[in-house]
MIZALO-388475 format. One line per field, with one value per residue (C-alpha): y, z, x; residue number from 1. Coordinates in Angstrom, 2 decimals. Layout:
BEGIN
v: (Y | ...)
w: (Z | ...)
u: (X | ...)
nr: (NUM | ...)
% end
This chain:
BEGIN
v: (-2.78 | -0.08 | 2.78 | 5.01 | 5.44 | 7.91 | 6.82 | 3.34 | 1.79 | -0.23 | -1.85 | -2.02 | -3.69 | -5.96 | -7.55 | -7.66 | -10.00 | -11.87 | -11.96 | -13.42 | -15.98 | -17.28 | -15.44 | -15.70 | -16.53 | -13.54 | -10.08 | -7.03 | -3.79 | -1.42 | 2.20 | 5.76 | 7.01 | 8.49 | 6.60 | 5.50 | 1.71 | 0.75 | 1.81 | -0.30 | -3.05 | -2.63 | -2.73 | -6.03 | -7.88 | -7.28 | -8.41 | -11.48 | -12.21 | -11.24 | -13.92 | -11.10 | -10.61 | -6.86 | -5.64 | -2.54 | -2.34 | -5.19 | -6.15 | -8.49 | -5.60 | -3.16 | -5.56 | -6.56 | -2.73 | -1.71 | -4.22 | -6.67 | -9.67 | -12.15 | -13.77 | -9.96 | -9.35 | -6.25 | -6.49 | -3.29 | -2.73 | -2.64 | 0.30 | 0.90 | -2.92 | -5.52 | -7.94 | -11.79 | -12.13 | -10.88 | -12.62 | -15.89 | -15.44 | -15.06 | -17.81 | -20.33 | -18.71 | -20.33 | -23.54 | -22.14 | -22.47 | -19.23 | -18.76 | -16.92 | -16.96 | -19.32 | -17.56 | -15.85 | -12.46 | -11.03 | -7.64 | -6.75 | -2.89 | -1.24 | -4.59 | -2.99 | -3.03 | -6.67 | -7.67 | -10.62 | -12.78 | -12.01 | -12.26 | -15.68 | -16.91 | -15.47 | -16.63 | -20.55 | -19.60 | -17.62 | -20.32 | -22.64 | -21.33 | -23.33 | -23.27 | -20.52 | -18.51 | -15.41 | -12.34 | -8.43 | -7.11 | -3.22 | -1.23 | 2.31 | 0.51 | -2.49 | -2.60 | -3.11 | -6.57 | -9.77 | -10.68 | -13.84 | -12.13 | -10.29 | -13.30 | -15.21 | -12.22 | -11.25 | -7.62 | -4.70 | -1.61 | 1.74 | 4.96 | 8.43 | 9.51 | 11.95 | 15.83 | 15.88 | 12.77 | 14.85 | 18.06 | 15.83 | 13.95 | 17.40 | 19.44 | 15.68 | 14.96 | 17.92 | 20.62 | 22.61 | 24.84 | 23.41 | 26.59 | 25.81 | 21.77 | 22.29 | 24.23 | 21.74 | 18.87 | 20.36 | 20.40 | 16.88 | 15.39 | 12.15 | 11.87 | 11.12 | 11.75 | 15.15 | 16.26 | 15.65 | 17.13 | 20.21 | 20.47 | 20.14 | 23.02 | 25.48 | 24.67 | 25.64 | 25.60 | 27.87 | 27.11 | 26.01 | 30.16 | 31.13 | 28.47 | 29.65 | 33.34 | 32.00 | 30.34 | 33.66 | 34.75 | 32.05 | 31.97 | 35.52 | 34.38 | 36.70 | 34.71 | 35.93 | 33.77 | 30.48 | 30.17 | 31.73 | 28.35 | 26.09 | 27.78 | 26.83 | 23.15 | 22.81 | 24.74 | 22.32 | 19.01 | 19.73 | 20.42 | 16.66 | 15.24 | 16.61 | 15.51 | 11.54 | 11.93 | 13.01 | 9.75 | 7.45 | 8.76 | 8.47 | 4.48 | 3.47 | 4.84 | 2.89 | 0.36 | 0.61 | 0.24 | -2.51 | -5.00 | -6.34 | -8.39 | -7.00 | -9.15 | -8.82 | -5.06 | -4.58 | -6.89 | -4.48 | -0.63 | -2.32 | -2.19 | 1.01 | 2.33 | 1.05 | 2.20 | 5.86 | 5.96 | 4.59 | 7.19 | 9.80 | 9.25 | 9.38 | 12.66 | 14.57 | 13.66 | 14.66 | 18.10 | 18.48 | 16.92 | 18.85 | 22.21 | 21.37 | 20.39 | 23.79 | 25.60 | 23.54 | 23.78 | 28.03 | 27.58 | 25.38 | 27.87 | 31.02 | 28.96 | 28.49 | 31.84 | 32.73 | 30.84 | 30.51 | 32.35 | 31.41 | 28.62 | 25.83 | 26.45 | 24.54 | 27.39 | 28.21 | 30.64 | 32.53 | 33.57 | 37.31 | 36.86 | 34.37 | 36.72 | 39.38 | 37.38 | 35.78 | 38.09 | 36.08 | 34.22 | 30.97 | 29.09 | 30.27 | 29.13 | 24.92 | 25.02 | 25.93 | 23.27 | 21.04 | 21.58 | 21.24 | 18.03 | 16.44 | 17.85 | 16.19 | 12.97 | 13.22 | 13.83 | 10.84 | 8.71 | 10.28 | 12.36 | 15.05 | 17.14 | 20.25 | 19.73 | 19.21 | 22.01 | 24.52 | 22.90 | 23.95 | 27.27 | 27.73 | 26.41 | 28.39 | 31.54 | 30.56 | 29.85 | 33.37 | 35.06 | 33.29 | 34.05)
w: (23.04 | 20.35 | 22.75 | 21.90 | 18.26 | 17.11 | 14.39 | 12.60 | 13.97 | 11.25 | 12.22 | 16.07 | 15.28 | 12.86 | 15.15 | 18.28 | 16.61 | 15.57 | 18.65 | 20.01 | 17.33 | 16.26 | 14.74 | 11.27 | 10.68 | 8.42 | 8.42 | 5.86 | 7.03 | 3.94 | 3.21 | 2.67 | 4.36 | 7.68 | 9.45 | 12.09 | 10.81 | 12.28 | 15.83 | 15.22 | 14.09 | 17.28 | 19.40 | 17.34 | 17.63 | 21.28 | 21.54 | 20.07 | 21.85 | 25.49 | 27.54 | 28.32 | 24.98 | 25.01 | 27.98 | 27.28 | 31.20 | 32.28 | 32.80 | 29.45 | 27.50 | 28.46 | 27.59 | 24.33 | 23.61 | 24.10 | 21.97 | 24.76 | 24.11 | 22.19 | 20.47 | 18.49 | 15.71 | 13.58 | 9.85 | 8.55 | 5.09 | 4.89 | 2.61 | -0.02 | -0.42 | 2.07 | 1.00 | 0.29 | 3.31 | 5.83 | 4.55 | 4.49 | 8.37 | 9.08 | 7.57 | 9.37 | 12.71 | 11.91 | 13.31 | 16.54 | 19.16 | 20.87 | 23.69 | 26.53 | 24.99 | 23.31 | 19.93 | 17.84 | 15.76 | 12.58 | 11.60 | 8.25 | 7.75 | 4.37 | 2.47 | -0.16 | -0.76 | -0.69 | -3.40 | -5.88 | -4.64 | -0.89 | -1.64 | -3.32 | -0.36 | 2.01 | 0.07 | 0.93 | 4.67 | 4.53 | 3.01 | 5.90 | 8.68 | 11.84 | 14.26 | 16.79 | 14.18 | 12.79 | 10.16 | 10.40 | 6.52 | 6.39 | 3.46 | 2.32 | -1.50 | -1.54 | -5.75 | -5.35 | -3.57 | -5.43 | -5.82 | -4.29 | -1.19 | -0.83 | -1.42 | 1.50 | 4.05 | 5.38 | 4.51 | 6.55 | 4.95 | 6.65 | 6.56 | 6.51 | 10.21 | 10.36 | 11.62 | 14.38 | 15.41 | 14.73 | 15.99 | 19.63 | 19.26 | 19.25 | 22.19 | 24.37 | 23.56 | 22.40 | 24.27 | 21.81 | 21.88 | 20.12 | 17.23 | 16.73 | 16.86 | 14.31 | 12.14 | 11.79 | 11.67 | 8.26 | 7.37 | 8.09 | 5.70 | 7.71 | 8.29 | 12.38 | 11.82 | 9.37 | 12.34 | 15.16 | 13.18 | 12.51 | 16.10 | 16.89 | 15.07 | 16.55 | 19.98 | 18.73 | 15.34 | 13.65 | 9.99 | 8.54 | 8.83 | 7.01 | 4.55 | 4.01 | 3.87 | 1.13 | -0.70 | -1.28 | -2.77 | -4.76 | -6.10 | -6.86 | -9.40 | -7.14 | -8.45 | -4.69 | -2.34 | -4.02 | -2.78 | 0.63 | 0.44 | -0.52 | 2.69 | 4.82 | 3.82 | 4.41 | 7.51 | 8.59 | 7.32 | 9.32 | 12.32 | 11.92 | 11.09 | 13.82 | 16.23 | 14.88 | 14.85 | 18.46 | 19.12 | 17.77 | 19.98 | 22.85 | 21.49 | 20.78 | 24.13 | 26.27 | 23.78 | 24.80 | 28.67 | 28.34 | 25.92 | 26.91 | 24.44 | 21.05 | 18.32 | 20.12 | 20.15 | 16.67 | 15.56 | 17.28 | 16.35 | 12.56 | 13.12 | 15.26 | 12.01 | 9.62 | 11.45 | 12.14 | 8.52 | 7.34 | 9.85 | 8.63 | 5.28 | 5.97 | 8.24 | 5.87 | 2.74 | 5.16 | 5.60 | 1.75 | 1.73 | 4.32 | 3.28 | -0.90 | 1.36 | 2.84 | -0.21 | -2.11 | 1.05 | 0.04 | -3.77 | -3.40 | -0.79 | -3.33 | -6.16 | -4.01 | -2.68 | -6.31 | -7.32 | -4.04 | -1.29 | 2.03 | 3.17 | 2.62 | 2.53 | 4.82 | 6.01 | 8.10 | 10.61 | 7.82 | 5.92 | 5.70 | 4.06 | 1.56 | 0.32 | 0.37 | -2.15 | -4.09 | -6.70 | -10.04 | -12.55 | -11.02 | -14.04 | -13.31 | -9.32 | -10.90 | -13.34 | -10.36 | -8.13 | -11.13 | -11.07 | -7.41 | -7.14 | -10.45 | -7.73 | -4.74 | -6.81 | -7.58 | -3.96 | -3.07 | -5.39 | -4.54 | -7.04 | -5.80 | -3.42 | -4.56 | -8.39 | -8.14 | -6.31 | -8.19 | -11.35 | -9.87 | -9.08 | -12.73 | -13.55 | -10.80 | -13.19 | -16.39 | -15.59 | -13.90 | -16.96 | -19.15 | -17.13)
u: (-8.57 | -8.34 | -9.75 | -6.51 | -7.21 | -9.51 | -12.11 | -12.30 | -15.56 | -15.65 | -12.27 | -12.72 | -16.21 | -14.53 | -12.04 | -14.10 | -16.35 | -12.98 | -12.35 | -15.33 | -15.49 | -12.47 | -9.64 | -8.12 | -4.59 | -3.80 | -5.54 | -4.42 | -5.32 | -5.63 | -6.41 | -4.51 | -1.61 | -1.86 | -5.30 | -3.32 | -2.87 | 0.07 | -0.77 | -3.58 | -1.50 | 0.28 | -2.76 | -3.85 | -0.60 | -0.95 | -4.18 | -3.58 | -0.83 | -1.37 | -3.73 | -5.92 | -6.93 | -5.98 | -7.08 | -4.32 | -3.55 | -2.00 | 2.25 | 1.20 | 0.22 | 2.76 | 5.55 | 4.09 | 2.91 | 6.85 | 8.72 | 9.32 | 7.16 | 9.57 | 6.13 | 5.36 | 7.54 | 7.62 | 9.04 | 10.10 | 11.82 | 15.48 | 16.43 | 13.81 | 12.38 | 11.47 | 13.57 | 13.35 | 16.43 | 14.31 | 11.02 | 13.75 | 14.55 | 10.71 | 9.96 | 12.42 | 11.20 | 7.82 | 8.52 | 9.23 | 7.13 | 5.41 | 8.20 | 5.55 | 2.44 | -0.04 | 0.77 | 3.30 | 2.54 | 4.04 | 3.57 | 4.69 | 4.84 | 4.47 | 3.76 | 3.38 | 7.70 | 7.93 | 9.63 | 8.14 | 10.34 | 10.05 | 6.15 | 6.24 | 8.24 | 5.55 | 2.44 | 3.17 | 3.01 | -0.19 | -1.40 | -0.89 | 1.07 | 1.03 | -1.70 | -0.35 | 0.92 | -0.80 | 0.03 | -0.93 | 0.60 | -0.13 | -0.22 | -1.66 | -1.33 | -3.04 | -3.10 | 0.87 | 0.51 | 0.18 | -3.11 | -2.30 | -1.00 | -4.41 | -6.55 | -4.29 | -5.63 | -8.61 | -8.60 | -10.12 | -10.41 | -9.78 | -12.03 | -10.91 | -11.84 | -14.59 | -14.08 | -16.23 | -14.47 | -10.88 | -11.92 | -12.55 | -9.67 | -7.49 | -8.96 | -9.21 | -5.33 | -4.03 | -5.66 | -7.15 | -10.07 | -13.28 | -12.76 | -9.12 | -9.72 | -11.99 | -10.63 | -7.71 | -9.55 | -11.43 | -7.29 | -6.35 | -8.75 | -9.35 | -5.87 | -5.28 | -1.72 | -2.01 | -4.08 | -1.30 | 1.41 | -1.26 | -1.60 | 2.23 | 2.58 | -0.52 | 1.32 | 4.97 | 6.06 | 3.38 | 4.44 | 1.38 | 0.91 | 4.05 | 3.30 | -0.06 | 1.51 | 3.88 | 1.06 | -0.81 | 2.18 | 3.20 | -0.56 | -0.45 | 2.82 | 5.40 | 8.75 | 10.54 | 8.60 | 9.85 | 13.32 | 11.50 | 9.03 | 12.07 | 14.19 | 11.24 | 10.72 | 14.81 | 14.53 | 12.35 | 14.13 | 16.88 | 15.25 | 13.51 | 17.49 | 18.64 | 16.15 | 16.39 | 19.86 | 19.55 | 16.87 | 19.81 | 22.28 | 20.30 | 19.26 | 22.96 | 23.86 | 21.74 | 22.47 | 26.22 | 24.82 | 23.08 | 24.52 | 27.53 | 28.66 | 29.99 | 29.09 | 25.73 | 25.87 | 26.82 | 23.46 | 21.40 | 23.39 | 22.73 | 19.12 | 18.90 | 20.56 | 18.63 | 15.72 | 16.70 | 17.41 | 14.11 | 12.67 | 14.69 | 13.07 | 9.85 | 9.78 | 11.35 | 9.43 | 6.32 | 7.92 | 8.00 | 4.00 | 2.53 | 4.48 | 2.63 | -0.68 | -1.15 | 0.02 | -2.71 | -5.54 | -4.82 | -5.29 | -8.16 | -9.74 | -9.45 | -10.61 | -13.39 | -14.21 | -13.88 | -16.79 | -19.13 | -18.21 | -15.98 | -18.80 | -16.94 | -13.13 | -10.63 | -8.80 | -11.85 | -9.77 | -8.32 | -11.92 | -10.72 | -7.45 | -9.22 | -11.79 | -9.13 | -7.02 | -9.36 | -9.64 | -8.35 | -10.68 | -11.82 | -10.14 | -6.45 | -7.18 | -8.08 | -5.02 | -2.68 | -4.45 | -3.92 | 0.16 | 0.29 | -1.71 | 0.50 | 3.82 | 2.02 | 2.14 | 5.85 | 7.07 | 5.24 | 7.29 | 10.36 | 10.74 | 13.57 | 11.71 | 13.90 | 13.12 | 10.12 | 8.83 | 11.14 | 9.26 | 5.91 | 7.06 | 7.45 | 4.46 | 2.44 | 4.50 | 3.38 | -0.31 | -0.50 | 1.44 | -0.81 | -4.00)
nr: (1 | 2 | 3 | 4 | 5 | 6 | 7 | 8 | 9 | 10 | 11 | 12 | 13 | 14 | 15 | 16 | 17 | 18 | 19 | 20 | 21 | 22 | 23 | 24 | 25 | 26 | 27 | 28 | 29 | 30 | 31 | 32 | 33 | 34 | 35 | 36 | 37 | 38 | 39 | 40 | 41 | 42 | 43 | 44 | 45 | 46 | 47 | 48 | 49 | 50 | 51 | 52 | 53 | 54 | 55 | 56 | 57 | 58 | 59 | 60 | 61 | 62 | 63 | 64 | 65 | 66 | 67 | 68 | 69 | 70 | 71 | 72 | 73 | 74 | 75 | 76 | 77 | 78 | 79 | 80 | 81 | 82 | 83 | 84 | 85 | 86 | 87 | 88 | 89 | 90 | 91 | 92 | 93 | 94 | 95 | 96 | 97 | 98 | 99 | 100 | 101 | 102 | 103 | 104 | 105 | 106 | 107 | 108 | 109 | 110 | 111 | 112 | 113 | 114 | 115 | 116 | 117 | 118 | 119 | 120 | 121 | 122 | 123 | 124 | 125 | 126 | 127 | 128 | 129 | 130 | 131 | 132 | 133 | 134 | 135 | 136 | 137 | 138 | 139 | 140 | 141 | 142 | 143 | 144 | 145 | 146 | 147 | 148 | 149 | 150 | 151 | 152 | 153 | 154 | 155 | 156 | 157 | 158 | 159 | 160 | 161 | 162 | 163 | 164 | 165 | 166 | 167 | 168 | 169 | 170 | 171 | 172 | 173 | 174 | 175 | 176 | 177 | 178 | 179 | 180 | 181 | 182 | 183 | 184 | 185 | 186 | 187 | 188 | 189 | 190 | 191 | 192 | 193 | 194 | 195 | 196 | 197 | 198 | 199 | 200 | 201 | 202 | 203 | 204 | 205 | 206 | 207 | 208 | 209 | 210 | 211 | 212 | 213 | 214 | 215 | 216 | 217 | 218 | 219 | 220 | 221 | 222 | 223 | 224 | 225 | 226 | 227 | 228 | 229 | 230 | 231 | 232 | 233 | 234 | 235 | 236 | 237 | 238 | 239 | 240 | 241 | 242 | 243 | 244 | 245 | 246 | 247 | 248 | 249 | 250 | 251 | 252 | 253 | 254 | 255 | 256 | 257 | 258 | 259 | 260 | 261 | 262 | 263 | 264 | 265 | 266 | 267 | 268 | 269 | 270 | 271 | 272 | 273 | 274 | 275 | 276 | 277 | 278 | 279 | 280 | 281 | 282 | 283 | 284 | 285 | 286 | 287 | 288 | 289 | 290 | 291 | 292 | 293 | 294 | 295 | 296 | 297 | 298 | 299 | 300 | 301 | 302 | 303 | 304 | 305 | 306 | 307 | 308 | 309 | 310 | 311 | 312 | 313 | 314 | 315 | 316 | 317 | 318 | 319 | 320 | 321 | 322 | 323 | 324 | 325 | 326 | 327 | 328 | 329 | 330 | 331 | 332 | 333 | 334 | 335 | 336 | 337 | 338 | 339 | 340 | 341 | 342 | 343 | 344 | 345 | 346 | 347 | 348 | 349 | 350 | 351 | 352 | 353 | 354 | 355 | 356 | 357 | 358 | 359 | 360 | 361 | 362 | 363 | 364 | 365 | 366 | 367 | 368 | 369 | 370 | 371)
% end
C-alpha cells in the first residue's frame, strides 16, 4: 500500500492494523516539513477508497492515484488561508452519497491555514460525519490547529527517516553510488524530499557546490560573495517560475482540448491558477531554504572540525576543504550558526527572502569583525 515511500514504519504499521480492524473516520498525520506526508495521504485516500483496499496496481488505484476518482477530494488553500468558503462547499458535499465507491475521502492539505472560522465549521463534521465518509487533515504544525480539531482525529505522528534508509532510497531511485547516496542522505536530515532535491542537483544542477563554495566565503566575512549568493538563489527562482509557468501552459492547453464548454472551462483555468500559484510559492521559498541549509550544513561543519575533528560533519565528501577552512575560534563558527538559524526561521514565515538574507550577511560581517 505505502511500498513507494521511503521510511515511516511506524505509519505503514499504524494503518495496516486500521485496516485490518476497522478504520477511523478522521486521521491527522503530523510531523516536520518534507517526510513525504502528503504522498502518503495520497496513498491513504486511495486505499480507502478503492475496493481493493490499496492494492496500488489495479484500474481502481490508478484512477484514484491520478485525480480521477470523483469519491477522493483534495483541499488545498486558496491564497495564504484555507478559507471558511471552501470548508462551506465541503461541508454541503457531505450528504452526498459516494458516487463509485463504498466511501468518500477528504484530504485537507496544510491544515494548519484553516482559518478559526473554517475550523469551527469543520469540527461539527469530525465530530459525526456520515458513515462512508472519512478525513486525512495534514500538517507539518500541529500546535497551530484548534485543539478541538486535534482531539476530533486520530493523529499519527511522523519520524524523520533514517540515513541508511535515505542513502538506499537514492542509489534504488535515483541512481546514485552507495558513497554519494550517503553522503547526501547525512544532508537531508530525515527529510525524503531535501534528499530528492539533493539528488536532482548531483545529476544536473550542481549548486549545492557553488553554495557551499559561497559559504566558505561568506563564513570567512568576504563582503563580495553576498550579492554572488543572492544572484544564485534568484538564478535559481526563476528557473523554478519558468518551469511552473511552463506546467500551466501545458495544463490550460489540454484544458482548452478537452473542455468544451466555457463557463465550465473557466471553473477549472481558476483552479489550475490558483494552484500554479500556490506551487509557485512554495518552490521558490525552498530555493531560498535549501540555498541558507547548505550555507548553514558548511558553518556547522567548520565549527565542528574546529572543536573535534572531520568525524562527524555532514559535508562528508568535502572533509579536505573543511579542515582547510576551519581555522577560526570555535566560538565565532556557533554565533554565525546562531544568525543563520534565527534567518532560517524568518524565510519560513515569509519574511522577504531578499532582506533577510542581506541582514545575515551583515551579521555574518560583524561577528567576524568582532571575532
Amino acid at each position: 500500500m505505502f511500498e513507494s515511500i521511503p521510511g515511516q514504519a511506524h505509519a505503514k504499521r499504524y494503518f495496516a492494523r486500521a485496516f485490518a480492524r476497522g478504520l477511523s473516520h478522521a486521521y491527522l498525520l503530523a510531523g516536520d516539513e518534507g517526510l513525504g506526508k502528503a504522498e502518503f495521504a495520497r496513498e491513504l485516500g486511495v486505499a480507502i477508497v478503492a475496493s481493493c483496499g490499496g492494492c496500488g496496481t489495479c484500474a481502481e488505484c490508478e484512477r484514484a492515484r491520478r485525480g480521477a476518482s470523483p469519491d477522493l477530494t483534495f483541499v488545498e488553500r486558496e491564497g495564504e488561508q484555507l478559507r471558511l468558503e471552501q470548508v462551506e462547499r465541503l461541508v454541503a458535499e457531505l450528504s452526498l452519497r459516494p458516487f463509485a465507491a463504498e466511501r468518500r475521502v477528504w484530504v485537507l492539505l496544510e491544515a494548519d491555514k484553516m482559518t478559526t472560522e473554517a475550523a469551527n465549521k469543520l469540527l461539527k463534521s469530525l465530530e459525526e460525519p456520515p458513515g462512508y465518509v472519512y478525513f486525512v487533515l495534514v500538517s507539518d504544525h500541529v500546535e497551530r490547529l484548534l485543539p478541538t480539531i486535534v482531539s476530533r482525529c486520530q493523529t499519527v505522528e511522523f519520524q524523520p527517516v533514517a540515513d541508511g534508509e535515505i542513502t538506499a532510497f537514492l542509489s534504488e531511485r535515483h541512481g546514485l553510488d552507495t558513497d554519494a547516496a550517503a553522503a547526501l542522505a547525512r544532508l537531508a536530515r530525515g527529510s525524503i524530499e531535501r534528499a530528492t532535491r539533493l539528488a536532482e542537483d548531483a545529476r544536473g544542477g550542481r549548486r549545492r557546490a557553488r553554495y557551499l563554495e559561497l559559504a566558505a566565503r561568506a563564513v570567512d566575512g568576504d563582503a563580495d560573495c553576498e550579492r554572488a549568493f543572492l544572484d544564485e538563489v534568484g538564478k535559481e527562482e526563476q528557473e523554478v517560475a519558468d518551469q511552473v509557468a511552463a506546467a500551466l501552459a501545458a495544463s490550460l492547453e489540454e484544458l482548452e482540448r478537452i473542455v468544451t464548454d466555457p463557463r465550465e472551462r473557466s471553473w477549472h483555468q481558476k483552479r489550475l491558477e490558483e494552484a500554479s500559484k500556490r506551487d509557485k510559492a512554495r518552490r521558490t521559498r525552498l530555493v531560498a531554504l535549501d540555498a541558507l541549509d547548505h550555507l548553514s550544513s558548511w558553518l556547522r561543519d567548520v565549527w565542528v572540525v574546529s572543536q573535534a575533528g572531520p568525524q562527524a560533519v555532514w559535508n562528508s565528501d568535502r572533509i579536505a576543504a573543511l579542515e582547510s577552512a576551519a581555522r577560526a575560534d570555535p566560538q565565532r563558527y556557533g554565533q554565525q550558526l546562531e544568525v543563520a538559524a534565527a534567518t532560517r526561521k524568518d524565510l519560513y514565515l515569509n519574511v522577504d527572502r531578499r532582506l533577510a538574507l542581506t541582514a545575515m550577511f551583515r551579521r555574518f560581517e560583524e561577528v567576524a569583525e568582532s571575532a
